[in-house]
C-alpha positions in Angstrom: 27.0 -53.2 -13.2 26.1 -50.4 -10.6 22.3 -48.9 -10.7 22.9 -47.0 -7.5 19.6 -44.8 -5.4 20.8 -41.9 -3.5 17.9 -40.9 -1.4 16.6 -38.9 1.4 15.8 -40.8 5.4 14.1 -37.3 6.7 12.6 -34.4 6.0 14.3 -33.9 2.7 17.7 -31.1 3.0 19.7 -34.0 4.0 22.7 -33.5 1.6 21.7 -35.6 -1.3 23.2 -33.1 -4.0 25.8 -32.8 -2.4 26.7 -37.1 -2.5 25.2 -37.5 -6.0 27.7 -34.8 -7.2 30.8 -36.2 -5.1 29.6 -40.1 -6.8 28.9 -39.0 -9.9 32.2 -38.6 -11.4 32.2 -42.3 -11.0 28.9 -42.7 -13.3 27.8 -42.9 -16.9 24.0 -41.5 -15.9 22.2 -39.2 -13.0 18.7 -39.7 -13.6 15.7 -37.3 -11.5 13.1 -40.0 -11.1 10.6 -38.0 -9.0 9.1 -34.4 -8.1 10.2 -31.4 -10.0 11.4 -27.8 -9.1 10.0 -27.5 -5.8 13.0 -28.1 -4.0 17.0 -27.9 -4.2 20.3 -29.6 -4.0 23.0 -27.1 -3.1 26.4 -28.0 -4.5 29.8 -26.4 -4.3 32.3 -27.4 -6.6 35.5 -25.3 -8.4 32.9 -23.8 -10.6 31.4 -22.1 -7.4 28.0 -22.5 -5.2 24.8 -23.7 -7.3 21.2 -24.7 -6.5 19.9 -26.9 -8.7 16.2 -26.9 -8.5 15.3 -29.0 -11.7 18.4 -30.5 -13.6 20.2 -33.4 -12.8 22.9 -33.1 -9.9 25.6 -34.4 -12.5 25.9 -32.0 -15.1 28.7 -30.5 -13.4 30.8 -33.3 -15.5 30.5 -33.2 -19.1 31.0 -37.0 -20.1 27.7 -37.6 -17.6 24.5 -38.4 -19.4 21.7 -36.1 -17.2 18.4 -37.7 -17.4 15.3 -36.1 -16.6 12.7 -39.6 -16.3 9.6 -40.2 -16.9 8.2 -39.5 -13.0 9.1 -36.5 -12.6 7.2 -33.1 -12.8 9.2 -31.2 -15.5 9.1 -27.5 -15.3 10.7 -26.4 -18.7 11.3 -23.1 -18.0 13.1 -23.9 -14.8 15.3 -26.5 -16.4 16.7 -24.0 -19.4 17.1 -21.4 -17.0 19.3 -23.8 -14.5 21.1 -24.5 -17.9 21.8 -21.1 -19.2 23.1 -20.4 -15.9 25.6 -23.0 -15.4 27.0 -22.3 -19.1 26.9 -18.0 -18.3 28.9 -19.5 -15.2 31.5 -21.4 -17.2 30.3 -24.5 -16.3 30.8 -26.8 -20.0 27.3 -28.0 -21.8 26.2 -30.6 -20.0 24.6 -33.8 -21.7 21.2 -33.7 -20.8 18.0 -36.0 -22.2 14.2 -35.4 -21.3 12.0 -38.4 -21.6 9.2 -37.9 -24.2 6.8 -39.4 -21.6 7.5 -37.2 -18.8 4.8 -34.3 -17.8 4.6 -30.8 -18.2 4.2 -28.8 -15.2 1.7 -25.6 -16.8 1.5 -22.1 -15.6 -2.2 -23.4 -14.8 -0.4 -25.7 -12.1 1.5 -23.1 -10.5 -1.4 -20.6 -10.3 -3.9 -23.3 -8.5 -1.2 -24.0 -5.7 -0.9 -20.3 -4.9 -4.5 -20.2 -4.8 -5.2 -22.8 -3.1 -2.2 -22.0 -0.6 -3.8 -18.7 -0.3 -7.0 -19.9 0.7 -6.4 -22.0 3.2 -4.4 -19.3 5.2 -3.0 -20.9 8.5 -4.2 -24.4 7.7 -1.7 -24.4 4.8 0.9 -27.4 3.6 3.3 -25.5 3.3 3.9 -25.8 -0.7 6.3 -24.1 -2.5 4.1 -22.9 -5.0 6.1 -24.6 -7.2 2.9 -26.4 -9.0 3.5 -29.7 -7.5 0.2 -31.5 -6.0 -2.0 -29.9 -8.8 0.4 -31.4 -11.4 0.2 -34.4 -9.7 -3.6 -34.2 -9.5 -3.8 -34.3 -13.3 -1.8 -36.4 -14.0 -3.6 -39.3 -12.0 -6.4 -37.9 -12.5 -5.5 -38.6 -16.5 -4.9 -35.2 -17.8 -1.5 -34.2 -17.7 0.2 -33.3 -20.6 3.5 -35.0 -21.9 6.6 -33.7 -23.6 5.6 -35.4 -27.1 2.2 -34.3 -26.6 4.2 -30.8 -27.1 5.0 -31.6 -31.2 1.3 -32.4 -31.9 -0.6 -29.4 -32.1 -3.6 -30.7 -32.4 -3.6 -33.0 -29.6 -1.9 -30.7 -27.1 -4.9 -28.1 -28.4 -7.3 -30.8 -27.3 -5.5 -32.2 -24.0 -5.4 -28.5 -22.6 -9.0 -28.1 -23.4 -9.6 -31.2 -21.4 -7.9 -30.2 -18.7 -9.3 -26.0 -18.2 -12.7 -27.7 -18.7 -13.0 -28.3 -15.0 -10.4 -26.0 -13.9 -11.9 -22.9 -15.4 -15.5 -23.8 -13.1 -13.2 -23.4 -10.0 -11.6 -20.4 -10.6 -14.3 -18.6 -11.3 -16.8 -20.0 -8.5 -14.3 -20.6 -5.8 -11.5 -18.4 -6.8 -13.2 -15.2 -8.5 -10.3 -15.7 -11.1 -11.1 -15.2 -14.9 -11.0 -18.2 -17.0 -8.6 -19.7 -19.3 -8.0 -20.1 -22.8 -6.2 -23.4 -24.4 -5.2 -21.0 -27.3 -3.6 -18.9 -24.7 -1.1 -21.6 -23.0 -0.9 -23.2 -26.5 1.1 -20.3 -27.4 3.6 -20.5 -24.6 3.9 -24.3 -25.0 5.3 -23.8 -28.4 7.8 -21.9 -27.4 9.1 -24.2 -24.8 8.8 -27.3 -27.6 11.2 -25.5 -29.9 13.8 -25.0 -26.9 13.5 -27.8 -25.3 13.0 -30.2 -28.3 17.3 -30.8 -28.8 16.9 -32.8 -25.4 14.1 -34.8 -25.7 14.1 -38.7 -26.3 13.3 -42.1 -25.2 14.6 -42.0 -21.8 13.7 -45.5 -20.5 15.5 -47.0 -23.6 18.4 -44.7 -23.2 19.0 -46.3 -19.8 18.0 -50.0 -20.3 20.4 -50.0 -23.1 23.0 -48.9 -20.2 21.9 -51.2 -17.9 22.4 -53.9 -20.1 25.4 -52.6 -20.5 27.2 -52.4 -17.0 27.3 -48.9 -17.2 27.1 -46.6 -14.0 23.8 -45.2 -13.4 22.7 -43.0 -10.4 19.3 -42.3 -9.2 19.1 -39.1 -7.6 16.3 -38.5 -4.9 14.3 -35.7 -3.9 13.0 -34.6 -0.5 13.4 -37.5 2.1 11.0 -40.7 3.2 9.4 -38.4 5.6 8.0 -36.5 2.6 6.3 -39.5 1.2 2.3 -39.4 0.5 1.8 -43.1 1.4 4.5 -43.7 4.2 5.6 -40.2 5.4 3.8 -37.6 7.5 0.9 -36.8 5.2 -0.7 -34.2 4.3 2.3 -32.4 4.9 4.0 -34.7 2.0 5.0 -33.8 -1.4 2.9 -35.2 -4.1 5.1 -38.6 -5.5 7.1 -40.9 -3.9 10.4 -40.0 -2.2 11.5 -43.9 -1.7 14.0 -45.7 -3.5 11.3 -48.4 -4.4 9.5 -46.2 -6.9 13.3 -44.9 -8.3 13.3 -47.7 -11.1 9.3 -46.7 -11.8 10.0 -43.0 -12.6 13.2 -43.4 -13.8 12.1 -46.4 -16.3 15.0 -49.6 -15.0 13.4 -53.3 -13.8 12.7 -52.9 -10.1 15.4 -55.0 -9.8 18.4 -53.2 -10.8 19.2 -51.3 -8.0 21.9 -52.8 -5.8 22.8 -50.2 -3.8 20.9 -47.7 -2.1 22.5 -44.8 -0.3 19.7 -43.1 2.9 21.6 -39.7 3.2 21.0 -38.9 7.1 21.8 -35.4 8.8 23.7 -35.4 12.0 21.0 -33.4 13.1 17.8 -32.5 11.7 15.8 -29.9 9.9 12.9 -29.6 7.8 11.4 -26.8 5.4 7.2 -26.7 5.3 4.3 -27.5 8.0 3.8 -31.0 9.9 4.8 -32.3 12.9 8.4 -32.3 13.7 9.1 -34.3 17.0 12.9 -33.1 17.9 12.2 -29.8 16.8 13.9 -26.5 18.3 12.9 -23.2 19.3 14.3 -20.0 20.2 18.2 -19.4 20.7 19.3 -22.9 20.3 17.3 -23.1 16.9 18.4 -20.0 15.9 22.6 -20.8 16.7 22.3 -24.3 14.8 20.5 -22.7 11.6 23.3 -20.3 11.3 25.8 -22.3 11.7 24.9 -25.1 10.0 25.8 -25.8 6.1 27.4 -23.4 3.2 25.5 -20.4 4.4 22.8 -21.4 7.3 19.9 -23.6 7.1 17.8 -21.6 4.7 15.3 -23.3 2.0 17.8 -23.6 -1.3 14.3 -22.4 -3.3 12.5 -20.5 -0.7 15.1 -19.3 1.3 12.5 -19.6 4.3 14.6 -20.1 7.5 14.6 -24.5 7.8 12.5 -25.5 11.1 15.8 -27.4 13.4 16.3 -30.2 15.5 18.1 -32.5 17.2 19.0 -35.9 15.5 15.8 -38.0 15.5 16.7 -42.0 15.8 13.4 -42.9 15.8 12.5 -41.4 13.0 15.2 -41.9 10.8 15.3 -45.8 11.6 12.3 -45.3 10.0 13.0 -43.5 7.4 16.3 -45.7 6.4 13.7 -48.7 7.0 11.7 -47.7 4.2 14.5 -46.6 1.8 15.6 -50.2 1.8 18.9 -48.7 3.1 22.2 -50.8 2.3 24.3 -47.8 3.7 24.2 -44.6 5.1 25.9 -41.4 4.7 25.8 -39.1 7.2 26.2 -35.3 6.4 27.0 -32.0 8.6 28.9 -33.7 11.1 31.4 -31.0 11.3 28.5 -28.8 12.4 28.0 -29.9 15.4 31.5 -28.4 16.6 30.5 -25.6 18.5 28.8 -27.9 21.2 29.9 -29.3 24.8 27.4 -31.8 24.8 25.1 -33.1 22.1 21.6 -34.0 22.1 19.9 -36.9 20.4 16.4 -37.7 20.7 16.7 -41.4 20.8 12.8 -42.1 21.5 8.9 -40.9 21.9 6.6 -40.5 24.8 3.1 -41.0 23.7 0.4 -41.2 25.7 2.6 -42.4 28.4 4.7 -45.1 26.4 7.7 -45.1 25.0 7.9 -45.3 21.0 11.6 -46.6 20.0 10.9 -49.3 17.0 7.9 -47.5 14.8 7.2 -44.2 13.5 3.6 -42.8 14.6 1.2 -42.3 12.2 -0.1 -38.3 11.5 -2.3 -38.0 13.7 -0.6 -39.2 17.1 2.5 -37.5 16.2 1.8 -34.1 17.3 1.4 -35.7 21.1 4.8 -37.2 20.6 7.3 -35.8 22.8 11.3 -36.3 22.1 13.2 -38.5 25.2 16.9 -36.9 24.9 20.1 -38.5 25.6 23.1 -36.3 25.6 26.8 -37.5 23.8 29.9 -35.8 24.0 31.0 -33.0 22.0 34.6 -32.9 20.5 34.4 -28.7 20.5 36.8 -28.7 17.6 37.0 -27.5 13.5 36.8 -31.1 11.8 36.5 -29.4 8.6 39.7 -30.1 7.1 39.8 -34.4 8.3 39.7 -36.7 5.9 40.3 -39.7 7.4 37.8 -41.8 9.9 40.4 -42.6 12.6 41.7 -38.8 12.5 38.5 -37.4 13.8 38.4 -36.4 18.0 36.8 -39.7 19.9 33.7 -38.1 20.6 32.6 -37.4 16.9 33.7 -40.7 16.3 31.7 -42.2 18.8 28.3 -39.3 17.7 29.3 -41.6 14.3 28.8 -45.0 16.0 26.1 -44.2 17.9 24.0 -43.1 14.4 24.9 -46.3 12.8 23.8 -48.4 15.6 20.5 -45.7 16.2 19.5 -46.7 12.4 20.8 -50.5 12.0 22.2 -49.4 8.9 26.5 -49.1 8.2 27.5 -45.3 7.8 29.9 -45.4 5.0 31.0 -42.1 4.2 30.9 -38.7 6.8 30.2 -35.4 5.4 32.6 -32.5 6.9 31.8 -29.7 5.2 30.1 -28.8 1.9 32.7 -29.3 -0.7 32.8 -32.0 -2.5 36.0 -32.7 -1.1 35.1 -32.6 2.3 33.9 -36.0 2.7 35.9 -39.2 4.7 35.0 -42.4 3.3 34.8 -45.8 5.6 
């Protein structure tokens, strides 16, 4: 029995779509535990180049049960559109199942995080104005709204209520924004109900049945542990856990059925959003690596906004791999790195004149953090079309070596490209 977590070691954009779809033809389940549409996994495949913002990265395979869990922030009109876009693609149905306990992200949600992005001007996160942290702010905050709360009327009348209440005080005194009617959101929600109401069921029993079972179940990450409110570089985190520790929480599995957890790691780095970013780039060099790198450039898969670039961070994906639980690594965009005579890696800090190699600084030392670069050999070579280890030029070898031993963690399979295909396992 295989309960495997694919998750992210950075900044999120590591390549985690891409593994969970190149794994999943291996699996019974792809489970979203976390997060919602606020960020995507690109994935090529024969059907063509997709962004999945919201479903499941395994619904490219028919026989794969897609589960959307109980943690995650579930935008239903984002989810049907993904759907009626594969299938208008020629993609075949895929099997997908909502758990009646996850949360509705509202029009409400989405409206505060552009007003509230709007507001703060320069001093901004970053969001994606996707809806995320006000989602997340009701539902700790105890009024959120869950997919069976969806086929009672009654209490979906009186949970909306609940939640304007409050809301409708702040967009009028701090946002000059009219108010908001339940009745008027009641109306839309009934409509998404009816749609979405073939999928729905009891998730978490769906997959302990499985487990019990031996069947193959993967747990598909979003963003990276850098992302993370409680460990990662917050504010400028999304609003629910990125780690693989909180996967069997949100996806509803014991916390101890994972055996395998994948840390997807880029062979360089990049981020999308605000926050410190130690190895960043500027200029030229940033601007050659973002358009060479990936399908189509380093470019947000939901935004589109041009992704902030660096050079590979060791100390801050040790960290990141530390707090995944890591029991392998898979390190993506290798073949990237081509164009280069030399490589470099930023292997430690200086901070306040000492050298940071075994933690990660919290917040608010990082911005005083400065990168200490060594330089590797490049290998100046297409290694695109390689699919074995011992095939690749020395030097990206070696780039490999040096990662594993940078991150204490084995790297077991090397992205070269972005098709599925284009991957060498060790």
């Amino acid at each position: 029995m295989t309960v495997t977590a694919i998750v992210g070691a950075n900044w999120g954009d590591e390549g985690k779509g891409k593994m969970t779809d190149a794994l999943a033809g291996a699996s019974s389940f792809v489970v979203r535990y976390q997060g919602g549409s606020n960020a995507g996994h690109t994935i090529i495949n024969d059907y063509g180049k997709f962004a999945l913002h919201m479903l499941p990265s395994g619904v490219f395979y028919p026989n794969i049960t897609n589960v959307i869990g109980p943690g995650t922030a579930l935008d239903v009109d984002v989810l049907l559109r993904e759907r009626d876009e594969l299938l208008a693609r020629g993609v075949p149905e895929p099997r997908i199942r909502v758990s009646d306990r996850a949360q509705i992200v509202l029009p409400v949600h989405r409206l505060f995080d552009e007003l509230e992005e709007d507001r703060l001007g320069g001093a901004s996160f970053g969001s994606t104005k996707r809806g995320i942290a006000p989602f997340y702010a009701d539902k700790y905050a105890k009024l959120g709204i869950q997919v069976a709360d969806l086929y009672d009327e009654e209490r979906l009348l009186q949970r909306l209520e609940q939640s304007l209440a409050a809301k409708n005080v702040l967009l009028a005194e701090l946002y000059n924004r009219e108010p908001i009617q339940a009745r008027e959101l009641l109306a839309h929600l009934k409509v998404q109900a009816e749609k979405l109401l073939p999928f729905v069921c009891d998730t978490s029993s769906l997959l302990h049945g499985a487990y019990r079972k031996g069947e193959s179940i993967l747990l598909e990450g979003q963003l990276g542990a850098l992302r993370d409110p409680d460990h990662g570089i917050y504010p400028y985190s999304t609003s629910s856990s990125t780690l693989a520790g909180y996967a069997p929480v949100g996806a509803g599995l014991p916390p101890y059925a994972i055996t395998r957890i994948i840390a997807v790691v880029k062979a360089y780095s990049s981020c999308v959003g605000a926050g410190p970013f130690v190895s960043e780039l500027h200029g030229a060099g940033a601007d050659q690596l973002r358009r060479l790198g990936g399908d189509a450039g380093e470019y947000g898969a939901l935004t589109g906004r041009p992704r902030r670039m660096g050079w590979f961070d060791a100390v801050a994906t040790r960290y990141g791999c530390m707090l995944q639980g890591a029991t392998e690594a898979a390190l993506t965009n290798l073949d990237v790195l081509g164009y280069l005579d030399e490589i470099p890696v930023c292997t430690s800090y200086e901070l306040d004149g000492e050298i940071i190699e075994d933690s990660f600084p919290v917040t608010a030392k990082l911005n005083r953090a400065k990168p200490i670069l060594q330089r590797l050999p490049g290998w100046r070579s297409d290694i695109s079309q390689i699919r074995r280890f011992d095939e690749l030029p020395e030097e990206a070898q070696q780039y490999v070596r040096f990662v594993e031993a940078s991150i204490g963690v084995k790297v077991s399979s090397v992205s070269v490209g972005p098709n599925r295909e284009q991957l060498i396992m060790r």
